[in-house]
C-alpha positions in Angstrom: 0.0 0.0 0.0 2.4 2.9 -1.4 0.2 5.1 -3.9 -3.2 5.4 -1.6 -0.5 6.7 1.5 0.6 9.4 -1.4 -2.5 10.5 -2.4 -3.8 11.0 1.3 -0.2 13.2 1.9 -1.1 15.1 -1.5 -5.1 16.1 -0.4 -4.0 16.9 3.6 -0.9 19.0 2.2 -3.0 21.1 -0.5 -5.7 21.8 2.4 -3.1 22.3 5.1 -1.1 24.9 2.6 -4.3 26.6 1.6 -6.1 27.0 4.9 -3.5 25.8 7.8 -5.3 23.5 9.3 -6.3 19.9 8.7 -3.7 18.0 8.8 -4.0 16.1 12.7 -7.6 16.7 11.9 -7.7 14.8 8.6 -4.6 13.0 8.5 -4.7 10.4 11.8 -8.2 9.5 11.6 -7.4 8.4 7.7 -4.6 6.5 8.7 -6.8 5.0 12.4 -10.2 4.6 9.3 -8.7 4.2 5.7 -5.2 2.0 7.0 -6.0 0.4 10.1 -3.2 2.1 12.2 -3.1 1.6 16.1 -4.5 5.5 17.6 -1.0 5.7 19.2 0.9 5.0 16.1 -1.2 7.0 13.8 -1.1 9.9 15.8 2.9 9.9 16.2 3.4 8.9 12.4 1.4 12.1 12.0 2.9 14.5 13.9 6.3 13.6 12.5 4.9 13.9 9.3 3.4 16.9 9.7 6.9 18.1 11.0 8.5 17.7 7.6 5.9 19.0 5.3 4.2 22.1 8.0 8.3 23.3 7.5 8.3 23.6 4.0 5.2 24.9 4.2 6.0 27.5 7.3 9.1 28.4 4.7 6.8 29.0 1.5 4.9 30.9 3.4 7.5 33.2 4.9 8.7 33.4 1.2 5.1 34.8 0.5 5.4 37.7 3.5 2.2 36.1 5.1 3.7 34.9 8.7 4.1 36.8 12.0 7.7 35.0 12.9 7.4 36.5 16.7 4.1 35.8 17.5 5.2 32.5 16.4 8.4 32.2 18.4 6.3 33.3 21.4 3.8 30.6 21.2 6.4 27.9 20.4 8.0 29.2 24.1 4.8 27.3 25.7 3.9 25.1 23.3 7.0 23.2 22.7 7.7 21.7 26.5 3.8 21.1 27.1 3.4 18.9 23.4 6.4 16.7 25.4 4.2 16.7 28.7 1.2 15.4 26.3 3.5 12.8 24.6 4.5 11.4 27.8 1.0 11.3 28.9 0.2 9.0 25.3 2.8 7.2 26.4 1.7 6.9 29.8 -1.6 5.6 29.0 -0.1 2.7 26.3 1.5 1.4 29.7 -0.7 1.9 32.2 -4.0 0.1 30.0 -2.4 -2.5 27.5 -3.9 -3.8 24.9 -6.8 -1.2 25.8 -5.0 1.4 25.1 -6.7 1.6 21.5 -10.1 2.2 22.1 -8.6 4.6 25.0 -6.4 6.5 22.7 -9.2 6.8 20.4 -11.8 7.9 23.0 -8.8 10.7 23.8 -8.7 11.6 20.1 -12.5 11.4 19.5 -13.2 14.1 21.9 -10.5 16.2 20.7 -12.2 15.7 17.3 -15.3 16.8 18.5 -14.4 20.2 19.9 -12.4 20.6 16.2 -15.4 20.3 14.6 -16.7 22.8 16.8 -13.8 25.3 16.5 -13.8 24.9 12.8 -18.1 25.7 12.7 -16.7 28.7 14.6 -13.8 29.7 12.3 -16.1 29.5 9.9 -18.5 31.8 10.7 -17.2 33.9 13.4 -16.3 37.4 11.9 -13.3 38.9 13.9 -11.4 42.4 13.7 -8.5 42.6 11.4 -5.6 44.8 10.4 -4.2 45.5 7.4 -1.1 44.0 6.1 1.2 45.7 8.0 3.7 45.0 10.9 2.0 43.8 13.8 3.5 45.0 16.8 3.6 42.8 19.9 2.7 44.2 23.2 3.1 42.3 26.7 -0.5 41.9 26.7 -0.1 39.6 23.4 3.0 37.7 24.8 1.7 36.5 27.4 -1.7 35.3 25.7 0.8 33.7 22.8 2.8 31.8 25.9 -0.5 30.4 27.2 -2.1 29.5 24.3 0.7 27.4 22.9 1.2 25.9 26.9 -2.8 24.7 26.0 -2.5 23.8 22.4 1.2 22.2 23.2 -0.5 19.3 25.2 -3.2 18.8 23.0 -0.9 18.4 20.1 1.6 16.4 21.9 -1.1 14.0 22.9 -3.8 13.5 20.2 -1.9 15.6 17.2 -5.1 17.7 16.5 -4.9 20.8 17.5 -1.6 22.5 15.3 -4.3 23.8 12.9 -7.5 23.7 14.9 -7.1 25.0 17.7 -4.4 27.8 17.3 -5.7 28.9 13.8 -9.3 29.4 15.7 -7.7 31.3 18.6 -5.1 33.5 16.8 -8.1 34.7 14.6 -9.7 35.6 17.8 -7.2 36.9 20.1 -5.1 38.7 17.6 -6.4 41.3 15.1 -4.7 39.4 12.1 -5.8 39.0 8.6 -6.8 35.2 7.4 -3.9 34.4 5.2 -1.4 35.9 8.1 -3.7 34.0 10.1 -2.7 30.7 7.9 1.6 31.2 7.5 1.7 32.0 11.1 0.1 29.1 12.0 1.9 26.8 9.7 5.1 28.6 10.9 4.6 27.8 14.3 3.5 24.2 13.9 6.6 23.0 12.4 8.4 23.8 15.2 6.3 22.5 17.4 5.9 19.4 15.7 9.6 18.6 15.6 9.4 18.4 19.5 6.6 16.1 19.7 7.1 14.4 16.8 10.9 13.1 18.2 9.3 12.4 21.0 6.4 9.9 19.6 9.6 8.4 17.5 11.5 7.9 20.5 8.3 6.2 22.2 8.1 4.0 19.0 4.9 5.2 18.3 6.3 6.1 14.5 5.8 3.9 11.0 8.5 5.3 9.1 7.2 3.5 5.7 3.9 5.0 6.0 5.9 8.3 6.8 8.2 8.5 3.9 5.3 7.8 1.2 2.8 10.8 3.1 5.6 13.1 2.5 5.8 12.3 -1.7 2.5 13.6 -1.6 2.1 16.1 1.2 5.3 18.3 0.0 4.6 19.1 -3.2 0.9 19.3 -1.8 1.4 22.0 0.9 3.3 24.4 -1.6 0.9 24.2 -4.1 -1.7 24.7 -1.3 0.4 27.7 -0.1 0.2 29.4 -3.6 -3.7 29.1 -3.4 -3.4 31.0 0.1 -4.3 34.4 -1.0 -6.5 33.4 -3.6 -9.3 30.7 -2.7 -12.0 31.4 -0.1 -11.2 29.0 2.7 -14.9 29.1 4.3 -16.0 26.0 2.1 -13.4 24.0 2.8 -13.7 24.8 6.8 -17.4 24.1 6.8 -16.6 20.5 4.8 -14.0 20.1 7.3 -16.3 20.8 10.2 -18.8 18.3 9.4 -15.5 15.2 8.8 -13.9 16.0 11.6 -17.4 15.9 14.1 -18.3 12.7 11.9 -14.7 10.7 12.8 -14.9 12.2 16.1 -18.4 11.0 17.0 -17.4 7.6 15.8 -14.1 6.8 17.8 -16.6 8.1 21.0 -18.7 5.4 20.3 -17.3 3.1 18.0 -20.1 0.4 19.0 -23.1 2.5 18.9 -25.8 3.9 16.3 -25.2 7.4 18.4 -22.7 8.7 16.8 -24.6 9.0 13.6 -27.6 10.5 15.0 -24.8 13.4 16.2 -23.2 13.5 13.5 -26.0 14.4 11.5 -27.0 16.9 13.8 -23.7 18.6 13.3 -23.8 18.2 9.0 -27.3 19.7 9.5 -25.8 22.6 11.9 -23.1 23.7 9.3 -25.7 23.5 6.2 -27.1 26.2 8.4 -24.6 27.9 9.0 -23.4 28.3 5.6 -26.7 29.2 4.6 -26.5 32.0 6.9 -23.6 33.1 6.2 -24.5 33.8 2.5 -27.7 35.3 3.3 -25.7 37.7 5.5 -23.3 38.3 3.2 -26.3 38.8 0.3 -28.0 41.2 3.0 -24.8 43.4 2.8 -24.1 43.1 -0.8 -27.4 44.3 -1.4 -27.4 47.3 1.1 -24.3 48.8 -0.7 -25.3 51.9 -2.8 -25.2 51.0 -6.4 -23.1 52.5 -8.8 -24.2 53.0 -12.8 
């Protein structure tokens, strides 16, 4: 199984270039789904993975003048030793339940799933303040909210590897008064570093399949650079309401891998971003149409 591994690298590296986010989302529950991978070997192969491409990615886009390099740096100061605390916690659990560990680890992940989904309805929809294109000047204020966030996000990614493009993409739109494609290099920036640390980690637990790893990145490099070109191009909303509803559909059904539930929730949520896609364009029609014409 060599091409199927480098066509899933090439789809998760166009989105990840294009938007900064799925690839823990998309990438470990293919490889838990799709391949059969273990939860704790899928989610260490992906965050190693994730390491290479995210930092050709994070230099594309540095290339392209759409990163914040110190808001970056200041995350990666609480981010990188809490993504080691949440790989020793994976590891942790492998020991402490056996041969449970599985439906434990994918519990773990399912949830974190769930609240992507939820972030990503959010990012989707959720119209922030921006700035223009300019330098964006740090004050302590935004330091210290960069050190905490990437202490929360750190762990997360360190133990479930969702979360890199999730959960910091969601919250630097909100905390900091950056434009979307900023929003997206910044993000990638910061995840390859942070990746690196949790990724040697997870290889050092064992936790990595370095065949599966070497075919994701033929298809994931060139992926994430074309993705990366696309950046300031492509709306992204489309792609994060899609997103939404796959990542609240996987997560639903490593919560309750048994059960009927997770569909009846997972429909809910497909149902809840039709809506809120719908409203979106009728609020974005509203405003069109409340602009004074020109002839």
């Amino acid at each position: 199984m060599t091409w199927q591994f480098v066509l899933a690298g090439l789809a998760v590296g166009v989105l990840v270039g294009m938007t900064g986010m799925g690839g823990g989302s998309l990438m470990t529950p293919m490889l838990v789904f799709i391949f059969g991978f273990n939860p704790a070997t899928a989610i260490g192969t992906d965050i190693l993975h994730g390491a290479v491409f995210k930092s050709v990615g994070g230099i594309r886009h540095h290339q392209l003048g759409t990163t914040q390099a110190k808001l970056s740096g200041w995350m990666f100061l609480g981010s990188a030793p809490a993504s080691l605390a949440g790989v020793a916690t994976a590891t942790w659990l492998k020991h402490r339940y056996g041969d449970s560990v599985q439906s434990t680890e994918g519990m773990v992940l399912g949830a974190a799933l769930l609240v992507g989904g939820v972030g990503m309805l959010l990012k989707s929809v959720v119209r922030v303040r921006e700035v223009a294109d300019g330098p964006f000047v740090m004050r302590t204020r935004d330091r210290v909210a960069a050190v905490v966030i990437g202490l929360v996000g750190g762990y997360i990614v360190g133990l479930t590897s969702v979360g890199s493009g999730v959960f910091f993409g969601l919250t630097l739109l909100i905390v900091f008064p950056l434009r979307v494609h900023k929003v997206v290099g910044t993000d990638i920036l910061h995840a390859a570093g942070l990746l690196w640390v949790a990724g040697f980690g997870h290889l050092v637990a064992g936790n990595v399949d370095t065949h599966a790893l070497a075919w994701l990145l033929i298809g994931s490099i060139p992926g994430v650079l074309l993705g990366s070109q696309w950046t300031v191009r492509v709306g992204d909303r489309p792609l994060r309401l899609l997103l939404a509803a796959v990542l609240f559909a996987s997560g639903a059904k490593l919560v309750a891998p048994n059960g009927n539930g997770w569909l009846v929730a997972a429909g809910s949520f497909v149902a809840l971003v039709v809506a809120a896609g719908w409203a979106v364009r009728m609020r974005d029609s509203a405003r069109l149409a409340s602009l004074p014409r020109i002839d």
